[in-house]
DRENRO-27963 format. One record per residue (C-alpha): x, y, z; residue in three letters. Coordinates in steps of 0.02 Angstrom, whole numbers. Example, Ala and Ser with C-alpha at 12.3 -4.5 7.8 and 13.67 -1.06 7.14 Angstrom:
BEGIN
+--------+--------+--------+------+
|     xx |     yy |     zz | code |
+--------+--------+--------+------+
|    615 |   -225 |    390 |  ALA |
|    684 |    -53 |    357 |  SER |
+--------+--------+--------+------+
! end
This chain:
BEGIN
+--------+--------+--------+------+
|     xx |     yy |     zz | code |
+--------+--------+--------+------+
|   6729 |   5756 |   2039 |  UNK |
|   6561 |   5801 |   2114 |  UNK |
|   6469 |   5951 |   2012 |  UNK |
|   6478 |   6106 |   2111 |  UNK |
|   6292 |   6179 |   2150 |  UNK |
|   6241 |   6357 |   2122 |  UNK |
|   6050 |   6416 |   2189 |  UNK |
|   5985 |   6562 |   2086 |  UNK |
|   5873 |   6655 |   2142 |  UNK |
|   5833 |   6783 |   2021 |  UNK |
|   5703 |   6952 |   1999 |  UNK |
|   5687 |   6945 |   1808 |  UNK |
|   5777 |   6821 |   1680 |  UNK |
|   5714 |   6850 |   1498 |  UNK |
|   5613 |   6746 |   1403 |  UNK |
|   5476 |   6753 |   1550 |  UNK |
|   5511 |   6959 |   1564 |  UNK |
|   5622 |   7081 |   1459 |  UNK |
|   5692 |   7246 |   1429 |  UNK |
|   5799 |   7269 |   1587 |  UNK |
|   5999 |   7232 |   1625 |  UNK |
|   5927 |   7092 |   1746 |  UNK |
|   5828 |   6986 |   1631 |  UNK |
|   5976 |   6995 |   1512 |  UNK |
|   6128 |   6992 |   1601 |  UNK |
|   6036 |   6837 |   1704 |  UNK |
|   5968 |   6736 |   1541 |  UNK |
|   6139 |   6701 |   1491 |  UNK |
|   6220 |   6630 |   1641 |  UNK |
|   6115 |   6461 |   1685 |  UNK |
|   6162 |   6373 |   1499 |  UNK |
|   6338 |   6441 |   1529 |  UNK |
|   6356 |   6407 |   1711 |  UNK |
|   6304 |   6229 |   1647 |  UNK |
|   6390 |   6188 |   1508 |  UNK |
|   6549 |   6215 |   1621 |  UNK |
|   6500 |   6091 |   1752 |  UNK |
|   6390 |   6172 |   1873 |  UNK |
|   6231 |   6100 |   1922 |  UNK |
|   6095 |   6228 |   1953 |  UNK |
|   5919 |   6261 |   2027 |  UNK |
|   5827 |   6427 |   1961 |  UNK |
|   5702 |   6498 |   2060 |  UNK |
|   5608 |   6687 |   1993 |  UNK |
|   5432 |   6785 |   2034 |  UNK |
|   5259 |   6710 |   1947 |  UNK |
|   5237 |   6908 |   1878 |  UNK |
|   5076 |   6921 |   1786 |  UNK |
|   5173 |   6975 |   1647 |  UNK |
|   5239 |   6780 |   1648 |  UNK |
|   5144 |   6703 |   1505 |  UNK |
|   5104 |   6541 |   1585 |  UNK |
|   5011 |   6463 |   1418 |  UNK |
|   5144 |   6502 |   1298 |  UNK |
|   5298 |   6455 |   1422 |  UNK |
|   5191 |   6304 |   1481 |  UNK |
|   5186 |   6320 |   1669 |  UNK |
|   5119 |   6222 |   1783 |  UNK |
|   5101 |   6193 |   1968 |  UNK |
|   5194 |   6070 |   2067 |  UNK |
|   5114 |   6012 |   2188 |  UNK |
|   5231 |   5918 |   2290 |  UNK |
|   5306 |   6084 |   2324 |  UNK |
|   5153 |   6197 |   2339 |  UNK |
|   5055 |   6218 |   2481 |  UNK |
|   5144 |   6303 |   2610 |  UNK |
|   5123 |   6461 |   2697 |  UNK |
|   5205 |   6604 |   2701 |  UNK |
|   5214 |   6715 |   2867 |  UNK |
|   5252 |   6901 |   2834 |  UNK |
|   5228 |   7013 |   2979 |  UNK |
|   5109 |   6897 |   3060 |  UNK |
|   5004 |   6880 |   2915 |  UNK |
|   4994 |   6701 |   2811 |  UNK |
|   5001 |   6701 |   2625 |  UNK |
|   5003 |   6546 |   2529 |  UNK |
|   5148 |   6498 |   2416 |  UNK |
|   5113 |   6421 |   2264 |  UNK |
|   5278 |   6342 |   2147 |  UNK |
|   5249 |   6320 |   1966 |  UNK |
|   5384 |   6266 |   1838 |  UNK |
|   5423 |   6276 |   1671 |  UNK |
|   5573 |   6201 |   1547 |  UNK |
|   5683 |   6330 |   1505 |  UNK |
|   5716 |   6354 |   1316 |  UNK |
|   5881 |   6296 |   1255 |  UNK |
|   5928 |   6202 |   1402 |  UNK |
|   5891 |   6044 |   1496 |  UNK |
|   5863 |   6158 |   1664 |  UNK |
|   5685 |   6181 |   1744 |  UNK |
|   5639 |   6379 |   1810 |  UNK |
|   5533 |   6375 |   1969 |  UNK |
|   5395 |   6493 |   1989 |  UNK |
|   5353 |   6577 |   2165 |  UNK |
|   5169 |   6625 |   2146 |  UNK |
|   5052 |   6732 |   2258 |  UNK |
|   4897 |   6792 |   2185 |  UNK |
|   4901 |   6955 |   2306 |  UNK |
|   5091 |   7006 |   2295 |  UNK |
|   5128 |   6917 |   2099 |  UNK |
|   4944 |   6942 |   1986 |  UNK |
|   4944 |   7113 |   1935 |  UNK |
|   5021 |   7158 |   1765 |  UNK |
|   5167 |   7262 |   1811 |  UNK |
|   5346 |   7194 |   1921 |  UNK |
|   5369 |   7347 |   2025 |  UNK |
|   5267 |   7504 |   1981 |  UNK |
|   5078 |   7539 |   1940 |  UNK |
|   5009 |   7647 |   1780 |  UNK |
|   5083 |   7787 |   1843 |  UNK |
|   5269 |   7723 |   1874 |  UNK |
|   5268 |   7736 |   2050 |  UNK |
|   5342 |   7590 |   2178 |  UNK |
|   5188 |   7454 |   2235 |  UNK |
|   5169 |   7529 |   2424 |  UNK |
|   5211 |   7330 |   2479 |  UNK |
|   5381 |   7308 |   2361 |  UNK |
|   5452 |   7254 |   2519 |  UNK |
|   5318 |   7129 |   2573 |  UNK |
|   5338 |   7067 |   2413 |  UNK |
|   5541 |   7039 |   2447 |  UNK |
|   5513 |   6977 |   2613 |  UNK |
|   5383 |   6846 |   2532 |  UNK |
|   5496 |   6797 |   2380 |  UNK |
|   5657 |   6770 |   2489 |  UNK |
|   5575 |   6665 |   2647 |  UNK |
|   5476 |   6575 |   2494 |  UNK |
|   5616 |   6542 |   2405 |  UNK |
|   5705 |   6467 |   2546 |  UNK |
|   5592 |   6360 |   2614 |  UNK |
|   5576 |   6305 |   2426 |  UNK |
|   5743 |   6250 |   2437 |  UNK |
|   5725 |   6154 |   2585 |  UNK |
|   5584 |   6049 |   2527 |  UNK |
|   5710 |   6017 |   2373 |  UNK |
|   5830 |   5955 |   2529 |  UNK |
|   5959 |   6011 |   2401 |  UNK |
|   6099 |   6101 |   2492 |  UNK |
|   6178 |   6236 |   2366 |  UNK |
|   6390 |   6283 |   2359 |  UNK |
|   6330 |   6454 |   2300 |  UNK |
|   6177 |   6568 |   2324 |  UNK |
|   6180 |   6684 |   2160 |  UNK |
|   6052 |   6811 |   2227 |  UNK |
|   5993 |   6930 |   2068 |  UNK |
|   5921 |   7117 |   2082 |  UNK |
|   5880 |   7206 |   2236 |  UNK |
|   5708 |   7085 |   2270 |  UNK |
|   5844 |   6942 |   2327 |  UNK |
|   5928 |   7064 |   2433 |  UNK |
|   5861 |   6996 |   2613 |  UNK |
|   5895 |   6826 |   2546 |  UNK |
|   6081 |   6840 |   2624 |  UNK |
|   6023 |   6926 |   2792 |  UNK |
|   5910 |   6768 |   2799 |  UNK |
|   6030 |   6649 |   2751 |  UNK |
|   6138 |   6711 |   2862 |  UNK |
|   6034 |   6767 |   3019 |  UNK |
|   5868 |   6685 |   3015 |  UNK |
|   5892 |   6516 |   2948 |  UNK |
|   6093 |   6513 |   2998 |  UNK |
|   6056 |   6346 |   3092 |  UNK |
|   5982 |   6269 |   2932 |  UNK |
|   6123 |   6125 |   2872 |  UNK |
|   6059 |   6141 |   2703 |  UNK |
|   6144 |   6336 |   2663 |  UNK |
|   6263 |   6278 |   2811 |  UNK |
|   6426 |   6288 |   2683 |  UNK |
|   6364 |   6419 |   2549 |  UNK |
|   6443 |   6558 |   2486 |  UNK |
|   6319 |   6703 |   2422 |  UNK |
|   6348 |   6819 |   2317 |  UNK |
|   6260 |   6959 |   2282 |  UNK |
|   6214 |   7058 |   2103 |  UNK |
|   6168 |   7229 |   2109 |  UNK |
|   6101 |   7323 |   1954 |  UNK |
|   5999 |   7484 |   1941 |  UNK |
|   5812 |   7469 |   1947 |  UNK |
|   5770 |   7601 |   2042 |  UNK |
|   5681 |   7520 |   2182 |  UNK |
|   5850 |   7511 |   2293 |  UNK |
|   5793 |   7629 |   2428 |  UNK |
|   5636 |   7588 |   2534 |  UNK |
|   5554 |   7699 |   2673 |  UNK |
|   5628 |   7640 |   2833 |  UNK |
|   5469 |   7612 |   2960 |  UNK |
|   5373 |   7467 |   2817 |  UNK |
|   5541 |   7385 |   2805 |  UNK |
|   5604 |   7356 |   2984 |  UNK |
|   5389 |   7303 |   3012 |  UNK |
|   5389 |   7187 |   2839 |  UNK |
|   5567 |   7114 |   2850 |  UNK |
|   5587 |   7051 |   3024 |  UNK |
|   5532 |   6855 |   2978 |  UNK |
|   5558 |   6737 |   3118 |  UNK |
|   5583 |   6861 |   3251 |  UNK |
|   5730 |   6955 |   3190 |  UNK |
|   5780 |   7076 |   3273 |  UNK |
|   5813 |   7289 |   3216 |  UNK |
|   5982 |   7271 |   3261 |  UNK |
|   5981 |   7094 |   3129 |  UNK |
|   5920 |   7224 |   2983 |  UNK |
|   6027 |   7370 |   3043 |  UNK |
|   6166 |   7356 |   2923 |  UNK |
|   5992 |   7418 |   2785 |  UNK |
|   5991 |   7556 |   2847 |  UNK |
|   6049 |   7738 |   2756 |  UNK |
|   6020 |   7883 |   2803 |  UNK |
|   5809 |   7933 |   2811 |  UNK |
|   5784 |   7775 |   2750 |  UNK |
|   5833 |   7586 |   2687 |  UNK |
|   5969 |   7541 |   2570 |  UNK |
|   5932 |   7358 |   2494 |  UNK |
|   6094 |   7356 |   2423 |  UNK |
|   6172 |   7417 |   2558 |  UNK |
|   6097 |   7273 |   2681 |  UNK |
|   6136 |   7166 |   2546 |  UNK |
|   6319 |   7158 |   2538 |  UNK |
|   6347 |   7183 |   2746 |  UNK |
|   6281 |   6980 |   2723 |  UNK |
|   6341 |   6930 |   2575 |  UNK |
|   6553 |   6837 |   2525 |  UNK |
|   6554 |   6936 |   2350 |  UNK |
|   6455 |   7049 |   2242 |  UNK |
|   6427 |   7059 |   2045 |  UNK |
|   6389 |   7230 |   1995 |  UNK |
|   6274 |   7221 |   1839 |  UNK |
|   6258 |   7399 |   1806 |  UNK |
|   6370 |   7538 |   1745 |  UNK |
|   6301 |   7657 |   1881 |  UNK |
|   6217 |   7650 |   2035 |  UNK |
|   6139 |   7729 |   2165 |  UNK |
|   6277 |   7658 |   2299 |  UNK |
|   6454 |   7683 |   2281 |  UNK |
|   6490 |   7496 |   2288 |  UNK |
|   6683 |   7490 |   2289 |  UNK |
|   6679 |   7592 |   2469 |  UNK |
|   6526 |   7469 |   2516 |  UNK |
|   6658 |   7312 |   2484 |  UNK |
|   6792 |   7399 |   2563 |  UNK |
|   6721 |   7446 |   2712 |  UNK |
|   6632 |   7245 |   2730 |  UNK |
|   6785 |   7174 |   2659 |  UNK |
|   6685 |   7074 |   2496 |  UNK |
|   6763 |   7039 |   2357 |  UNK |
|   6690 |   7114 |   2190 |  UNK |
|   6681 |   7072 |   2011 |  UNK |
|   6610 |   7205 |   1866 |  UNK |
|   6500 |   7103 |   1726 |  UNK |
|   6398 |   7224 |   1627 |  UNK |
|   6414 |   7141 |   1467 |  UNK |
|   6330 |   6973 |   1452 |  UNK |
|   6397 |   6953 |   1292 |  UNK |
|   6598 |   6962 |   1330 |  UNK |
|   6663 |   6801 |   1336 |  UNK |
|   6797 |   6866 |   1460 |  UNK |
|   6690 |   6933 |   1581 |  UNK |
|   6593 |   6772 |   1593 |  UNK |
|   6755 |   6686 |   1612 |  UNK |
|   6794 |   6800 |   1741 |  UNK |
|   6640 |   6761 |   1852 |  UNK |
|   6693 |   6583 |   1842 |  UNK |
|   6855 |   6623 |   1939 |  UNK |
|   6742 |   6721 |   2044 |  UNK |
|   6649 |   6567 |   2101 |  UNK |
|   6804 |   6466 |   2116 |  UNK |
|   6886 |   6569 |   2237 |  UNK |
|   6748 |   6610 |   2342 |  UNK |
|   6701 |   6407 |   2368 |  UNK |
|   6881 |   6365 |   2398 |  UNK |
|   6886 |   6512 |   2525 |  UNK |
|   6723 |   6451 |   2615 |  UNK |
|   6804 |   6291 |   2617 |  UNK |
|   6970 |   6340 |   2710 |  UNK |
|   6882 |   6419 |   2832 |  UNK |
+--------+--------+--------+------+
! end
């Protein structure tokens, strides 16, 4: 039987950063996913915090060299790649010297949110997509980790929905709390619109004053793994009202609930394929 595929496309997987619910819950699942039968591709941020001497990056250049368009403004993409330790997988870098250099993920010295988080998203999810399609490596599941993947389904799904490569994938979303859910509206409806989507396209973002990323996230994506005990959105009324199915793993060490995402995938890739 043909391996299943599973794209993830991550925020923050420990060893490369640490300390948060992301970079642990996600550092567990590509060995696992693995070692029962899935074949993977792992794409995350080059953060400056990424030690690229001691995890032995380097650039690949068959890959590198495109540009990046973010409200009408190029930025080059660079796609770097490193072994992962205790596995035979390879992590893929998406580098950008003005959105990925400086030393911190998402706030300065003073703890408070870059002013371009959301160029940053917008740059990491186009990147990571057009990644993919130079891989010419069509995925059976889009694993999209922490709110910085969460335009990657609106993308998938709007944007590139006449690209045969994502043509038959499910995506599923994770949410966790990391504080940088909620963006001011007027940046993100400028920043997000790639490839001439529309307001109405990025609509389902909005909440309230402002932008929900988890919010816009689910209204585009088959199922959602909530990675954190609390969050800012009540997610069970989010996947009732868009109908998404829903799976609690906040312990990356429970064998059960690790089995339990494996079900997960299995229905929602025989339900894509009945439809």
């Amino acid at each position: 039987m043909e391996k299943k595929r599973i794209l993830l496309v991550t925020q923050e997987m420990e060893p490369y950063t640490e300390g948060t619910e992301v970079s642990r819950l996600v550092a567990k699942l590509p060995k696992f996913l693995q070692d029962n039968g899935y074949e993977l591709r792992l794409l995350m941020p080059r953060y400056g915090v990424v030690n690229e001497r001691r995890h032995r990056l380097h650039e690949v250049v068959r890959l590198s060299g495109m540009n990046i368009i973010i409200d009408d403004d190029d930025y080059p993409l660079i796609i770097k790649v490193a072994s992962l330790p205790g596995s035979r997988l390879q992590v893929y870098f998406l580098d950008n010297e003005d959105f990925f250099k400086r030393k911190h993920i998402f706030e300065d010295d003073d703890q408070q949110p870059f002013e371009d988080n959301i160029d940053r998203a917008a740059f990491f999810c186009k990147g990571a997509i057009e990644t993919v399609k130079k891989f010419g490596w069509a995925p059976d599941i889009v694993l999209c980790e922490g709110w910085l993947t969460s335009l990657l389904p609106v993308y998938l799904r709007n944007a590139y929905k006449t690209e045969p490569i994502f043509a038959n994938a499910s995506i599923i979303y994770g949410l966790f709390e990391t504080g940088n859910d909620r963006q001011e509206a007027e940046r993100f409806f400028q920043k997000a619109a790639i490839n001439n989507l529309s307001a109405a396209d990025l609509e389902p973002f909005r909440d309230a004053d402002g932008v929900s990323m988890h919010k816009g996230a689910t209204a585009f994506s088959d199922g959602l793994l909530v990675g954190s005990e609390t969050l800012s959105v009540d997610v069970d009324a989010l996947a009732a009202t868009h109908g998404k199915a829903l799976l609690r793993m906040t312990n990356e060490e429970d064998p059960a609930q690790l089995n339990a995402m494996l079900e997960f995938f299995r229905q929602l890739t025989e339900a894509e394929v009945s439809q």
